[in-house]
C-alpha positions in Angstrom: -18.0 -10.7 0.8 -14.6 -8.6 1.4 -12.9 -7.5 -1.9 -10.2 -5.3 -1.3 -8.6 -4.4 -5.1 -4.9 -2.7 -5.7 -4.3 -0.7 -8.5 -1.5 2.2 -9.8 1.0 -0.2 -9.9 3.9 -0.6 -13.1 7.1 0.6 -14.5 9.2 3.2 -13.1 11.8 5.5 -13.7 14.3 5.5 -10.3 12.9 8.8 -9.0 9.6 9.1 -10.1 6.5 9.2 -8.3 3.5 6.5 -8.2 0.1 6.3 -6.0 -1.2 3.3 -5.5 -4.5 2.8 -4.7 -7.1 -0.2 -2.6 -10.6 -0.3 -3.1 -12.5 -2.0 -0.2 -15.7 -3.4 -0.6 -17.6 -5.6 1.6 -16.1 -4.4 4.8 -16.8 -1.8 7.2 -13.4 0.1 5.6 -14.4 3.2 8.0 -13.6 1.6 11.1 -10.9 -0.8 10.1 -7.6 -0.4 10.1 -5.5 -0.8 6.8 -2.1 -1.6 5.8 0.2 -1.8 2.8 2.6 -4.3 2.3 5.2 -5.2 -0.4 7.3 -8.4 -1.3 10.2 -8.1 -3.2 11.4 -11.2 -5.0 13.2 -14.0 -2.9 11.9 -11.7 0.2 9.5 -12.5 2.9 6.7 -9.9 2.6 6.8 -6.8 5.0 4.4 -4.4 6.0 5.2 -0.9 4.6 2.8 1.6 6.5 -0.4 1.3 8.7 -3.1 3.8 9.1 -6.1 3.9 11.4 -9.6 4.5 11.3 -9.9 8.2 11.0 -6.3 8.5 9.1 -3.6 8.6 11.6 -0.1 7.2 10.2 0.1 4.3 12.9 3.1 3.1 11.2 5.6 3.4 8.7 8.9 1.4 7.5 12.2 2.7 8.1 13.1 2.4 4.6 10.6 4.4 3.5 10.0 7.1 5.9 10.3 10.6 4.2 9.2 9.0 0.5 6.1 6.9 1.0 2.7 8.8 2.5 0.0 5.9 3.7 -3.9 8.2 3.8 -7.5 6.9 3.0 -10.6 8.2 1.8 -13.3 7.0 3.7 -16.3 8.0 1.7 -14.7 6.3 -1.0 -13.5 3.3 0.7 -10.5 3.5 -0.6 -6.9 3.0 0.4 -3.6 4.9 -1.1 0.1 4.8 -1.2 1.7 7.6 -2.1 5.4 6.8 -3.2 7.9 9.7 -4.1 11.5 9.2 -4.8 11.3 5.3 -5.5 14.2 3.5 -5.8 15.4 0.0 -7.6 14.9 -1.9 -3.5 11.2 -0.7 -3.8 10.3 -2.6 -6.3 8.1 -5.2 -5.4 4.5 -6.7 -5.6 2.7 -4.3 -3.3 -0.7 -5.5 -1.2 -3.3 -4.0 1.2 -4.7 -5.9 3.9 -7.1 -5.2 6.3 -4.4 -5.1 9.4 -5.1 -8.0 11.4 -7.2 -10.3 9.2 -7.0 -12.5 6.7 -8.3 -10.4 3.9 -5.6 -9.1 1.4 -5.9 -8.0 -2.3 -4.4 -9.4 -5.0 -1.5 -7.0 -5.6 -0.2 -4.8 -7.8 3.5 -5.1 -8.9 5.8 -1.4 -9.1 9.5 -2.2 -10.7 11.9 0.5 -10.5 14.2 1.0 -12.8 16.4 3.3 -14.5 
């Protein structure tokens, strides 16, 4: 049975720095690739970053190049999202998916605020 389980999320100052991370159990996490993805409220959700198998950056969001760093830790099967200089329009409930399938965790909400 896939799991796949985001943590890291909360409350943040505008600015500040937060890593969020997906534990992936279940799945073969070392060949798949993995995504993040965010919904802010009243939004449709949208995928954030995308990284492949052996950790190259396969994609990430306009609106966050420069501040957000997708990378992955294979021998821990583990997923992170590193986000540096957040702003109020990145807060949102932030999920990891395996890309392509129907297997998503359950979330993890980051509010930025001042």
């Amino acid at each position: 049975q896939v799991q796949l389980v985001e943590s890291g999320g909360g409350l943040v100052q505008i600015g500040g720095s937060r890593r969020l991370s997906c534990a992936a159990s279940g799945s073969t996490f070392s060949r798949d690739v993995m995504a993040w993805y965010r919904q802010a409220p009243g939004k449709q959700r949208e995928v954030v970053a995308i990284i492949g198998p052996g950790g190259t950056t396969h994609y990430i969001h306009a609106a966050v190049k420069g501040r957000f760093t997708i990378s992955r830790d294979n021998a821990k099967n583990t997923l992170y999202l590193q986000m540096n200089n957040l702003k109020p329009e990145d807060t949102a409930v932030y999920y990891c998916r395996i890309s392509g399938s129907s297997y998503w965790g359950q979330g993890t909400q980051v509010t930025v605020s001042s």
